[in-house]
N, C-alpha and C positions, 0 to 999 in steps of 0.2 A: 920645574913646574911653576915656581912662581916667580913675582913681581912686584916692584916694592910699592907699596901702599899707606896710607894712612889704618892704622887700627882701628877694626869696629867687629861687632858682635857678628856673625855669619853663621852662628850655629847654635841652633835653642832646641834643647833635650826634652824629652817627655818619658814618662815611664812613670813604675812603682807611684801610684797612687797623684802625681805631681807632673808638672810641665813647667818651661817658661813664656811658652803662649797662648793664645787661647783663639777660640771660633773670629773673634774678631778682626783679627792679623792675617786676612786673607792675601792682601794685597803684598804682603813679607814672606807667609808660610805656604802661598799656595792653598787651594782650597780644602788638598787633602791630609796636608801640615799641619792645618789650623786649625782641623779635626779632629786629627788626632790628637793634637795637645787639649783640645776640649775631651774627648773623653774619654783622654789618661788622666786629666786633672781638672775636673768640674768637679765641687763638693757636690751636685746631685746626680753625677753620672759616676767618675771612678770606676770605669768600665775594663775588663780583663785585654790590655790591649798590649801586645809586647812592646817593648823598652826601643826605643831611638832617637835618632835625631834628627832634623830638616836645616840644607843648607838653604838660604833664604835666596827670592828672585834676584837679590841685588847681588847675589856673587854670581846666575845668570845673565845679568845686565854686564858686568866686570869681564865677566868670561868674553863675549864676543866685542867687548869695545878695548881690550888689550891682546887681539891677535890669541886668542883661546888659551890664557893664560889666569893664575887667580892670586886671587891677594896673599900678601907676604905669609902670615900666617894662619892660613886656612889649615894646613894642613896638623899644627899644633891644636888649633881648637877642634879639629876632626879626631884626631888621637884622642882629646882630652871627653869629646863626648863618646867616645867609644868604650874608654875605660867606664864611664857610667853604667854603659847596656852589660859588660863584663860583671859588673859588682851584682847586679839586678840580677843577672842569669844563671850568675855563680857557674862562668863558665869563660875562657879566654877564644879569644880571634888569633887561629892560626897553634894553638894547643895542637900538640899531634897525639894527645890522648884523650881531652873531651873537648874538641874545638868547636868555638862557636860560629854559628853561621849566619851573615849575617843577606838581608834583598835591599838591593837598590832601584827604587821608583818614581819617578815624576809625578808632578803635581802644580798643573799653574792655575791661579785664580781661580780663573772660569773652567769648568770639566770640560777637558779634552779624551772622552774616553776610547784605547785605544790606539790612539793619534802616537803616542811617544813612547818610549821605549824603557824597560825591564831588565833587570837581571837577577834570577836567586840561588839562592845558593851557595852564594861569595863565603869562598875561605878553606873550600875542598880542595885538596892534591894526592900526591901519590901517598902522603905520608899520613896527612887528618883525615883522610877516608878511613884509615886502619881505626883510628881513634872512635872514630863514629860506629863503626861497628863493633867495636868494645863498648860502648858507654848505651848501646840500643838491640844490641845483640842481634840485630837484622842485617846483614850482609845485603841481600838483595835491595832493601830502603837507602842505605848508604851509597850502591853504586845507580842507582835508580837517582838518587840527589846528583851523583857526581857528573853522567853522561848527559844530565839537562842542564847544570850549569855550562859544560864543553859546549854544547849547541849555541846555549842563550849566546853566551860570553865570543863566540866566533862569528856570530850572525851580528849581535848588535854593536861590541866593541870594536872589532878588528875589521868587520866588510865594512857596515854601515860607517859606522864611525870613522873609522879609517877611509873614508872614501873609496874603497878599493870597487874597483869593475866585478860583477858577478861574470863567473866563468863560463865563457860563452851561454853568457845572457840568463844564467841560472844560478841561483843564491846557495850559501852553503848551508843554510838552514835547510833549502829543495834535498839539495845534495845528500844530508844526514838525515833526514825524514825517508827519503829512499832508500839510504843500507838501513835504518829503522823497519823500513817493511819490507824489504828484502828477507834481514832474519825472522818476521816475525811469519812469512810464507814458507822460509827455509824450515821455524820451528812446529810451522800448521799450526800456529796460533794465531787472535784476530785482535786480542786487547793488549795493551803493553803489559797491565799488570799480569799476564800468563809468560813473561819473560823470568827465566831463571838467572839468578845472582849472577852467577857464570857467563850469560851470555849478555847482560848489561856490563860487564867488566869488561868484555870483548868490545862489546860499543864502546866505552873509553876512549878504548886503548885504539880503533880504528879513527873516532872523530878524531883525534889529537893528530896520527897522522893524515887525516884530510883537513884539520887548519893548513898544518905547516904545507905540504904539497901543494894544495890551491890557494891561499892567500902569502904564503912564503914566510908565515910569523907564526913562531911556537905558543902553545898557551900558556900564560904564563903558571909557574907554580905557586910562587910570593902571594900568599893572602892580600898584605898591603897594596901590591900592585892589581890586582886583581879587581879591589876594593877602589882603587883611583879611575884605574882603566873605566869600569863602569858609570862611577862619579861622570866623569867627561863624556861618557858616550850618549847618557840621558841629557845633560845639559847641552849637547852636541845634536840632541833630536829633536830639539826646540824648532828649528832648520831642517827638519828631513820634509818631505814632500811631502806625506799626510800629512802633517802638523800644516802645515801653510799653506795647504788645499783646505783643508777643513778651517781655519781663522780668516779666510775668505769668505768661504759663508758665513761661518756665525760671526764676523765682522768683532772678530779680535785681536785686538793691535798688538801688533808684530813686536813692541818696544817691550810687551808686560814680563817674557821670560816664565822662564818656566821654574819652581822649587825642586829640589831633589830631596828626597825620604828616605835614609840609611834606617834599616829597622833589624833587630834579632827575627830570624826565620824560627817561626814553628809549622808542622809541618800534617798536612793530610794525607801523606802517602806513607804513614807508619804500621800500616798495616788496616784489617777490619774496622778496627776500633778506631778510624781516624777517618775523616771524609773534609771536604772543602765546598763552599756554596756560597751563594750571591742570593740575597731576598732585597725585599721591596715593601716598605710599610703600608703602602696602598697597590693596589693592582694597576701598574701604570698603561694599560693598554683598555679600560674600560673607568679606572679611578673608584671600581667596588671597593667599601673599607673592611678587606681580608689583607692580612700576611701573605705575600705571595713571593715563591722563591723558590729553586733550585741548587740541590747540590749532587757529589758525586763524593761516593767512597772511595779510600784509598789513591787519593788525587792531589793535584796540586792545582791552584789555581789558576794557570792556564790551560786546565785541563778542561775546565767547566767551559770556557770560553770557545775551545779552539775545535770544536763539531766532533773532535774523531770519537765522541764515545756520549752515549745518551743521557743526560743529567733524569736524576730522579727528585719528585716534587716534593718540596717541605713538608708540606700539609694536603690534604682534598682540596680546597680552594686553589692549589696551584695548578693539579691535574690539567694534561692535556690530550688530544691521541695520541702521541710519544709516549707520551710517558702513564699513561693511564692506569696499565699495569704493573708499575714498579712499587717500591716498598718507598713510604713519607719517612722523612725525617723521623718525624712524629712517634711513629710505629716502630722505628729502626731502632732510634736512641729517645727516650721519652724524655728524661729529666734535662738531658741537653738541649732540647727542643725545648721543653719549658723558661730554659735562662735566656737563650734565644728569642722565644716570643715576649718575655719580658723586657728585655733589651732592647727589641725593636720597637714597642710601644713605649720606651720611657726617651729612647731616644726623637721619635716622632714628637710628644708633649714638647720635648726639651727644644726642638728646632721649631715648634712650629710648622714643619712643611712635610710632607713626602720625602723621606729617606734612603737612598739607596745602600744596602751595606754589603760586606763581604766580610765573610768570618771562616774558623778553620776549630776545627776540633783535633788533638792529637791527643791520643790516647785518649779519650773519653772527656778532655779538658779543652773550654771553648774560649777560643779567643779573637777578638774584633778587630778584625784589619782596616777595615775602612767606612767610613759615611760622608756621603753628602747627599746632597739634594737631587732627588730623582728623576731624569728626563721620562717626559709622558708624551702620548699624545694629544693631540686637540681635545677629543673625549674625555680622556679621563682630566686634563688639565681643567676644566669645566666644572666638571662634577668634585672634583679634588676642590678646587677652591669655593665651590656652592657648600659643600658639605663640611671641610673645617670651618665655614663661617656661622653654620646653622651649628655646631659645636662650640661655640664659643673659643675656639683651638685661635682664631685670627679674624680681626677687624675686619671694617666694608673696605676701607682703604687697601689691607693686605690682599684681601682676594680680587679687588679690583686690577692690583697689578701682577698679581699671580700666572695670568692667560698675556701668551704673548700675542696681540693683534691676529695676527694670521693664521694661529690655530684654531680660532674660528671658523674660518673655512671648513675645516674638514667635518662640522657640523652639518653646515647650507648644501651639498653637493654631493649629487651621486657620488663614490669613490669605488674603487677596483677594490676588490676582494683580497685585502693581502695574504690570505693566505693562499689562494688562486695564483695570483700574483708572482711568488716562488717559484713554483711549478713551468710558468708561462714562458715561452720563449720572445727574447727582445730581438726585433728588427730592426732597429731605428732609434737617435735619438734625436732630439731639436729642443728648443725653448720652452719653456714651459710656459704659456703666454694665458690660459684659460682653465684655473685649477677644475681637479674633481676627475669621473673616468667618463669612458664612452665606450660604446660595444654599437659597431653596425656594417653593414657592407661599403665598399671603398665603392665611391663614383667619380667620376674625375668632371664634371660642369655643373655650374648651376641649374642648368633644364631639368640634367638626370635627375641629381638633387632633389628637385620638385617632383617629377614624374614618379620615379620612384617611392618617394613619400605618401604621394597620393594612392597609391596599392597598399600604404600601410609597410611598406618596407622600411626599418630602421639603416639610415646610411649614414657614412662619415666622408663630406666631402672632402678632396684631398683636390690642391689645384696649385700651381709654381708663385702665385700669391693672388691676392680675391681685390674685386674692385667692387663699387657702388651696387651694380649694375648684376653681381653676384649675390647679394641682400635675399631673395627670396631664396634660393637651394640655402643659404648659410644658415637658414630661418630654419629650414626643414631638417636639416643637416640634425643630427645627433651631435658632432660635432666638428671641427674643422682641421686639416694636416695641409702647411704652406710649407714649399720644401724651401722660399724666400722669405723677407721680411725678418721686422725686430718685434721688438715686446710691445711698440707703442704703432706696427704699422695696423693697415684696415682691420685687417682678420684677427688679429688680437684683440685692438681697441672693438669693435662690433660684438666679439665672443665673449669677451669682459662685461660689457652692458649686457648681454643678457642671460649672464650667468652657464654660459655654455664654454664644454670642454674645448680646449684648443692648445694644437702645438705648430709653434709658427719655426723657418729658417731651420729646417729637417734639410740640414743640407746633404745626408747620409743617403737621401732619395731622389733618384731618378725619373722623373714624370715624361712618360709618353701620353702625350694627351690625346693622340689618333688612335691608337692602338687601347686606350683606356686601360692603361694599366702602368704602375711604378718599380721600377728596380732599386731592389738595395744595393748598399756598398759590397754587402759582401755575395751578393749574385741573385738573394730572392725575391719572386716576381708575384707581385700580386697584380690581379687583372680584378677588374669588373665584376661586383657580386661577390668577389672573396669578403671575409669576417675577417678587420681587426681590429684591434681594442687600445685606446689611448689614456695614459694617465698625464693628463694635465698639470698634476704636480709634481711630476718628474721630469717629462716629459720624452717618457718612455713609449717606444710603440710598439703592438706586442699582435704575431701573427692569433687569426682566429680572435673567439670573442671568450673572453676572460670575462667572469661574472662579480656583477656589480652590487654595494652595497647601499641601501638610500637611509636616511633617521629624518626623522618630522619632526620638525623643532615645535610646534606644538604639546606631542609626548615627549618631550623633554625638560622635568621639572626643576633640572638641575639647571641646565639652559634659561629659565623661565626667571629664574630667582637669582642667577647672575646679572643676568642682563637687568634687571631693577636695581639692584646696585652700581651699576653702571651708569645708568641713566638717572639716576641720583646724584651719581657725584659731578660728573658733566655739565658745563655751562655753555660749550656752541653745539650750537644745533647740526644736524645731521639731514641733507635733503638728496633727491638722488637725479640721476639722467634718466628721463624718461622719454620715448618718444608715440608712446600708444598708451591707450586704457588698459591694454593688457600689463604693459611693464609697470604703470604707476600701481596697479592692485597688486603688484607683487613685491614693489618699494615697499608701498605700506605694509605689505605680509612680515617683511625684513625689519620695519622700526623707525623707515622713512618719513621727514616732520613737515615735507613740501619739495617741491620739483626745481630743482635749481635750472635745469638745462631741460629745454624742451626744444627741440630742432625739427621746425615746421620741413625741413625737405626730405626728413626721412618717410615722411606720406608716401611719395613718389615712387618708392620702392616695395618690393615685399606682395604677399596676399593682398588682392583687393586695388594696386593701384595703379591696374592699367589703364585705367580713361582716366583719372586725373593727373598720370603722366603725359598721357595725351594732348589733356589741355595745357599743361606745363609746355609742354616742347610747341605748341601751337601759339602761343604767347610768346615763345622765345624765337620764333620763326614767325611772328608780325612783322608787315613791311612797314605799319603806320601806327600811331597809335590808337586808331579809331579799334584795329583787330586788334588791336594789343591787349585794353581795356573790354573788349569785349568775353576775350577767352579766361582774362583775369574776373569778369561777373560769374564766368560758368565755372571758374573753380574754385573761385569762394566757398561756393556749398559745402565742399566735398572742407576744406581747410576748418572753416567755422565745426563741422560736427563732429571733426576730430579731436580741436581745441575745445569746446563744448563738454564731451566724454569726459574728457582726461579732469579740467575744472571740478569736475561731477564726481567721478571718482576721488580725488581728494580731499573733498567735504569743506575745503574754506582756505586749505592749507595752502603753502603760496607755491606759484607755479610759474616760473619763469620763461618767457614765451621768447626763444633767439629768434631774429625776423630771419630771412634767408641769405645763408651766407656763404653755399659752393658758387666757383666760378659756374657761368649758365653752360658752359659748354660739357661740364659732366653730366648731364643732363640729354647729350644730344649723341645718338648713335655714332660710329663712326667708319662701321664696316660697309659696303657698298648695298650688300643685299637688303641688311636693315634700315636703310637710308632710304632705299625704293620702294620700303615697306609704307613708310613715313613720308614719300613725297607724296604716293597714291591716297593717302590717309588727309593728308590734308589740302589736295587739292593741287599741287604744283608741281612742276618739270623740277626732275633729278640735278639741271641744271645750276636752276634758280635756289633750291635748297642746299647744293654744294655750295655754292658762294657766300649763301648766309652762314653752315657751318665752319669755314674758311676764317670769315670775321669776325670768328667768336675766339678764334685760334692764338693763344698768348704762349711767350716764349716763356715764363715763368709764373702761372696762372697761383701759385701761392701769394702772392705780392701782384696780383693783377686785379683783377673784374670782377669782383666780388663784397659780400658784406656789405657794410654802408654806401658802397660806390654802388650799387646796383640801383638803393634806393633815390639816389642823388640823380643818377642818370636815367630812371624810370620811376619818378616817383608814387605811379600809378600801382608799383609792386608793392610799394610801404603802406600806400592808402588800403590795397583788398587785403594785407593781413592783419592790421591793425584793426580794418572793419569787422572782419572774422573773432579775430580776440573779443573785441567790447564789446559787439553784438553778442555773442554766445554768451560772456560774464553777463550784461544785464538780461537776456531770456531767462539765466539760471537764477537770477535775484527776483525776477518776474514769478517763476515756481515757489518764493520761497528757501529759495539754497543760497548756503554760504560761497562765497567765492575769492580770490583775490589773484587776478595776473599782474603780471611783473613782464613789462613789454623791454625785450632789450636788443638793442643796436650793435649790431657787432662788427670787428675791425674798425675801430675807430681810432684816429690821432688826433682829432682836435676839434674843441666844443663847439665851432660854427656846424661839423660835420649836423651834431647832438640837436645844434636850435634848428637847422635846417627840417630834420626829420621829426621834432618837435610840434613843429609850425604844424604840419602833416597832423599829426597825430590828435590835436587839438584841436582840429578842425573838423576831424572824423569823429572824435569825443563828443563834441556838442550836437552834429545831425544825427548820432546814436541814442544820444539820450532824447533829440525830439522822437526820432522814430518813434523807438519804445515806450517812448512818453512815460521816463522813469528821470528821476531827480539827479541821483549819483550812482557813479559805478566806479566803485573802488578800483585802482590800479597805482601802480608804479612804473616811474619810466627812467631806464638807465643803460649802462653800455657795460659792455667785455673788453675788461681791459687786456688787450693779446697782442700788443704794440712798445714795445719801449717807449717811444714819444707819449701815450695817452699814457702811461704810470709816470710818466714827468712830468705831464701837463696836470698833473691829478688836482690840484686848486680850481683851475678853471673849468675841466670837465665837471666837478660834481657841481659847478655854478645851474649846471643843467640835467643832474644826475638823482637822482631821488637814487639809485644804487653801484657796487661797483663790483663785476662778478670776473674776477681772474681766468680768463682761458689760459690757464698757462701753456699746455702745449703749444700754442701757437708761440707764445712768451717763450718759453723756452728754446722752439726752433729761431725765433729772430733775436733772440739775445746772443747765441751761440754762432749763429749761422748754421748750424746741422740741419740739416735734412731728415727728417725722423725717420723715413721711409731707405732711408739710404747709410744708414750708420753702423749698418753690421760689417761693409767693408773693413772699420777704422776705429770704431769703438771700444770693440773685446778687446784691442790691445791698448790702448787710452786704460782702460780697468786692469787689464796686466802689469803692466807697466804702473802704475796707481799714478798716472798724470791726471786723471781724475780718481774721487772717491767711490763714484756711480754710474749707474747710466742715467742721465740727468732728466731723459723722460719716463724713467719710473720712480725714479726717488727725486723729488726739490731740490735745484741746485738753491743752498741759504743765500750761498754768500754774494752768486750773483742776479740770479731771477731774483732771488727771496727779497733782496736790497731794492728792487724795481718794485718789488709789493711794499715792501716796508715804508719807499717814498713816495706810491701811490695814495696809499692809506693815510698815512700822515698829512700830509697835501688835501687831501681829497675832505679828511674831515676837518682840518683848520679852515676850512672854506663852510664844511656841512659839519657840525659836532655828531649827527644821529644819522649821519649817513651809513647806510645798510651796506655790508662789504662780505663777498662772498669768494667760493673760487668753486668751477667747475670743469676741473681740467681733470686729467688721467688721476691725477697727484692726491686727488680728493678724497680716492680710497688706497693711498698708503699711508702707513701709519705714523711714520719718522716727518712726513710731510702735512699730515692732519693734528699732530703735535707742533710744529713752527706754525702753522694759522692760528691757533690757540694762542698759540704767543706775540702775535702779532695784533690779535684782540680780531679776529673776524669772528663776524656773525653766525654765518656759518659753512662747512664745506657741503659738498654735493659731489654723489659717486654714482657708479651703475650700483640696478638693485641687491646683487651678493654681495659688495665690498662696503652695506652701507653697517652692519654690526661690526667689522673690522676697524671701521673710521667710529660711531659710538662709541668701542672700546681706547680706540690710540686719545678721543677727545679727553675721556674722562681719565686716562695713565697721566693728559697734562697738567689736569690739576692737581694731580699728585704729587708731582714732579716738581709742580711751581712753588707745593707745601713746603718741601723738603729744602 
């Protein structure tokens, strides 16, 4: 077993009133090591917690960096804290007349719960079984302990552990759960506890012969062996698939290892008089401050967990329809119930936070297996840390970091009905691109989309991925299903601004777009007008419509009084994407402080913009400039009173105005029919209009005819929306209203680009203000930086920069060369393989975009000390990426209007963070 080592401590005992660690040794004891040595030995807790000891992460670090082998003397200090739990118990390991028994459990850091692997019962054989029923006079409880350690100890030591292959493809735990209800149909019983002594002995005696038969290894009988075998098997599940599917998502590093927690068992399957339960010091599924908790008599703790049998509620507060009619704790055992709700309130005060615990009563006698800190949802996370802070329980700071960014969402957004949800069957899965839910009829085009809306029909458009040109069904759309695409392509990025449900790259679905109807993987067809319902946060699709849940953050006072604290402690500002009056009044609904991104060509799209699409495509199809400028006078109007509106709506705050920055050719039809729609529209042979769409035609229009070149090369298009801009700002200054735009220049590399379009601008400046015959009108004028060369150039750009607003997406497709649109090919395994940490257009690459901001900025304000630096890219509303802006000292970021409380909260976790 071992390997020679330097000597050092690997084994710190707790028990009898005393420990040798404590809550703070998390990162040594594992999270649920370091609590229990907190409350076996806190002088204000000394809580009834049975006797053990935690081998610490670093004999798991040991383990897998010597070929799964452990330090020379581990198994000395294991003996030696064993003999401890023996003196305590007043009872030996491996006695064949009162033998003690002892559970081995995992425990890393951060809770994994679940994730890794159990065993109890360790120390039972043919011989200290006899013993145990001598020393409890229960026959049936002794072999009831003995046939669940056979199970545990075959499933997790010998298959898993042992790597061995499940026999033809089924597990021996499947296998022994089977002849389990085999007997239990053979004895016309339904609960185990209706098994007689006799016939759990039977089960023994048959799981022992189905180890050795299907896995070809006997159980062992040696306690010691027994006691190691599991040791290894838990430090061996560090590594199993849950474990490392789940430290994927919660992004926890693979190096931390996992603690092990050898403990004396006591036991809730001793009869009536014993039960076992899991409570909760707040209600973690609303965050009301009730005890709330279930248990199950005559049980063992994976009883409670494992569905086959229905937990009954502590108290009334925990009631559910389950359980509605069972008997409470409370009622059942009263005085045990009162040390219980003591315990959980003294342990609450003592941690400061929401508690999760687990405890067991044997024989009428209560003892606490375990605490830490309680996973919640959004909801109650909220209200959890609004309400310990209005308790004095915990600081502004603590409950500022309390709510992890993203559990905020599940406030802003319809969501599916989880308990609906259970019930519902899943069709599909994809990305999960646009949190929250949606319930409507499947349409497969943008028209239907529309048409359909306008009868007042709730639809979810579903199409193999969404262009420009799709903008009005996607508007109408409930929400949107791409069976293509990533997290940052159209329909994503579009459903994100505006806070609607979306699941993109459903590659599980089949789109017949003539037939108007999709096939799943597994054969079902939904056509045209069928009902289904999508959760965006899972990105689950679920036949039929599954019913949705909505909260008003308004009526939410716990909401209300967080978010002040938030916004207190916060030093960058928060501004959002907005491209209409509708979206900025619902920025500001969300907490938004000014419009960072305002994208003049989303006009062109959606309700309302067929004739100044018209004039658009009639301006982009001039032969000369004389019609050029002419169509660009008649769309002024329509540009000015959209920029006007929006101004208006936001009462003074700043509002950043992008000039226009698609290539012109998205802009221009390109199927034939629609083409003769548009020749006849504007006057010319299908000929003539074929040629000019021709010469609009670029082999890679990302890096072509767009952004600043469009101005350079027509600068008649800089002059009508810059006129649109200042004219609307000073009409509103003329009413009396505050205002301020932010004119900015986009794809740019280099400051001649900046004074070119400058000269422009200040020259429209000065005939606006004679017009209006108004003194000044406030503005700024600056660029996006979304070019590697302009965050180099950064000194000399802000020579002529009054701002500097990060498009990172675009920054991040030219810094990488990815294609944003194209990276689901290649990506998912880039993350598998962890040759990246991310997918780099949803979380900030630091080290290398971030390094392009960092020497932008730097640059930019050694030239300008009070140059305003912002970013408006995807990134704006994550929260690992609104944390590095902070740090990089930006003014502020800018998101769609749901992700701007998410970006709020990650601002203000960095000045936390920067305390510490």
């Amino acid at each position: 077993m071992a390997t020679k080592s330097k000597s050092q401590k690997y084994v710190y005992s707790f028990g009898g009133g005393k420990a040798d660690g404590n809550e703070s040794m998390k990162n040594l004891l594992g999270g649920k090591g370091a609590n229990l040595a907190e409350m076996a030995g806190h002088k204000d807790l000394k809580l009834p917690v049975p006797p053990g000891f935690t081998l610490t992460t670093e004999v798991c670090t040991y383990f897998y960096a010597h070929g799964r082998t452990y330090p020379e003397d581990l198994e000395k200090q294991i003996a030696n804290a064993l003999s401890e739990i023996e003196k305590l118990m007043g009872k030996k390991f491996g006695d064949v007349k009162d033998p003690l028994l002892i559970s081995v459990r995992s425990g890393a850091r951060k809770s994994m719960p679940g994730m890794m692997d159990t065993v109890l019962n360790i120390g039972l054989n043919d011989e200290t079984v006899k013993g145990l029923i001598q020393t409890t006079g229960d026959e049936r409880f002794a072999y009831d302990a003995y046939r669940r350690l056979v199970m545990m100890y075959a499933d997790v030591v010998i298959e898993k552990a042992g790597g061995l292959e499940p026999v033809k493809g089924v597990g021996i735990r499947k296998l022994m759960e089977e002849k389990l209800q085999s007997l239990k149909k053979e004895r016309d019983v339904k609960l185990d506890t209706e098994l007689s002594a006799a016939d759990l002995k039977k089960l023994v005696k048959e799981f022992k012969s189905m180890t050795k038969k299907f896995l070809k290894v006997e159980f062992p009988e040696k306690p010691w062996d027994q006691l190691i075998g599991a040791i290894g098997a838990v430090f061996g599940s560090w590594n199993g698939k849950r474990a490392l599917e789940y430290r994927k998502i919660e992004k926890i590093p693979d190096d931390w290892g996992t603690a092990v927690n050898v403990q004396a068992m006591v036991f809730g399957n001793m009869g009536n008089d014993s039960c076992t339960g899991v409570g909760f010091t707040r209600n973690p599924g609303n965050g009301d401050h009730h005890f709330y908790g279930e248990y199950l008599v005559n049980a063992q703790g994976e009883d409670v967990v494992a569905g086959t049998r229905t937990p009954a509620p502590v108290n009334d507060f925990s009631k559910n329809d389950h359980s509605r009619d069972l008997m409470t704790l409370q009622k059942f055992m009263p005085q045990q119930f009162k040390e219980l709700d003591s315990m959980q309130k003294k342990l609450e005060i003592h941690y400061r936070d929401m508690q999760d615990i687990e405890f067991t009563i044997e024989k009428g006698k209560l003892y606490m297996l375990q605490c830490r800190v309680g996973k919640r949802n959004g909801v109650a996370a909220v209200k959890i840390a609004a309400d310990m802070y209005r308790e004095n329980l915990i600081d502004a700071d603590t409950a500022v970091m309390r709510v992890a960014p993203n559990q905020l969402l599940e406030l802003l957004l319809p969501m599916i009905d989880p308990d609906a949800e259970k019930i519902s069957k899943v069709i599909a899965k994809g990305l999960p691109a646009g949190p929250g839910g949606a319930v409507g009829r499947a349409v497969f085009s943008s028209e239907d989309a529309a048409e359909w809306a306008s009868r007042g029909e709730k639809v979810i458009l579903v199409r193999e991925e969404t262009s420009p040109e799709d903008v009005d069904g996607m508007h109408k759309a409930e929400a949107i299903l791409s069976s293509k695409g990533g997290m940052t392509s159209h329909a994503a990025l579009v459903a994100r601004g505006w806070g609607k449900c979306c699941i993109v790259g459903c590659s599980e679905i089949d789109i017949v777009a003539k037939e108007k109807m999709l096939i799943t993987a597994s054969g079902k067809t939904v056509h045209e007008g069928d009902w289904i319902s999508l959760n965006g946060t899972t990105g689950f699709v679920y036949e039929g419509a599954v019913p949705l849940k909505a909260t008003d953050l308004h009526q939410n006072k716990s909401y209300r009084t967080f978010m002040k604290l938030v916004d207190k402690t916060r030093t960058m500002g928060v501004r959002t994407n907005a491209d209409t009056p509708e979206d900025a009044e619902q920025a500001l609904y969300f907490g938004a402080e000014g419009i960072g991104l305002f994208r003049t060509e989303h006009m062109f799209y959606g309700e309302g913009s067929e004739f100044p699409l018209f004039l658009l495509r009639k301006m982009i199809m001039a032969g000369n400039n004389e019609d050029r400028k002419t169509a660009l006078d008649e769309l002024s109007v329509f540009v000015k009173k959209d920029i006007r509106d929006t101004l208006e709506v936001m009462q003074g705050n700043s509002v950043t105005i992008r000039l226009l920055d698609p290539p012109l050719h998205e802009f221009v039809p390109h199927d034939r029919a629609k083409l003769q729609v548009l020749a006849k529209e504007l006057g010319v042979s299908l000929g003539i209009l074929n040629r000019r769409v021709l010469a609009l035609h670029e082999n890679n229009p990302m890096l072509g005819h767009r952004g600043v070149r469009l101005g350079i090369s027509y600068p008649e298009i800089t002059e009508m929306q810059v006129r649109a801009i200042l004219e609307a700002a000073g009409e509103l200054i003329k009413a009396g209203k505050k205002t301020k735009p932010e004119i900015m220049v986009p794809v740019t590399v280099d400051v001649q680009e900046l004074r070119h379009q400058k000269d422009i601008v200040d020259r429209v400046y000065r005939e606006t203000c004679k017009k209006l015959k108004i003194d000044k009108i406030p503005y700024l004028y600056g660029t996006m930086i979304e070019t590697p060369r302009a965050a180099l150039k950064g000194a000399s750009m802000a020579k002529s920069a009054d701002f500097f607003s990060f498009g990172t997406n675009d920054l991040t497709q030219m810094c990488f060369g990815f294609s944003r649109d194209d990276i689901g090919g290649f990506l998912p395994k880039y993350i598998e393989l962890k040759l990246l940490p991310n997918d780099p257009f949803a979380t900030l690459d630091q080290t290398g975009v971030g390094e392009l901001m960092k020497i932008g900025i730097e640059r930019g304000r050694s030239q300008k000390p009070k140059l305003e630096v912002g970013i408006c890219g995807e990134h704006g509303g994550d929260a690992e990426s609104v944390k590095f802006c902070h740090r990089l000292g930006m003014d502020y970021v800018s998101c769609s209007p749901f992700r701007i409380p998410v970006a709020r909260l990650a601002a203000a976790q960095a000045v936390i963070e920067d305390r510490k």
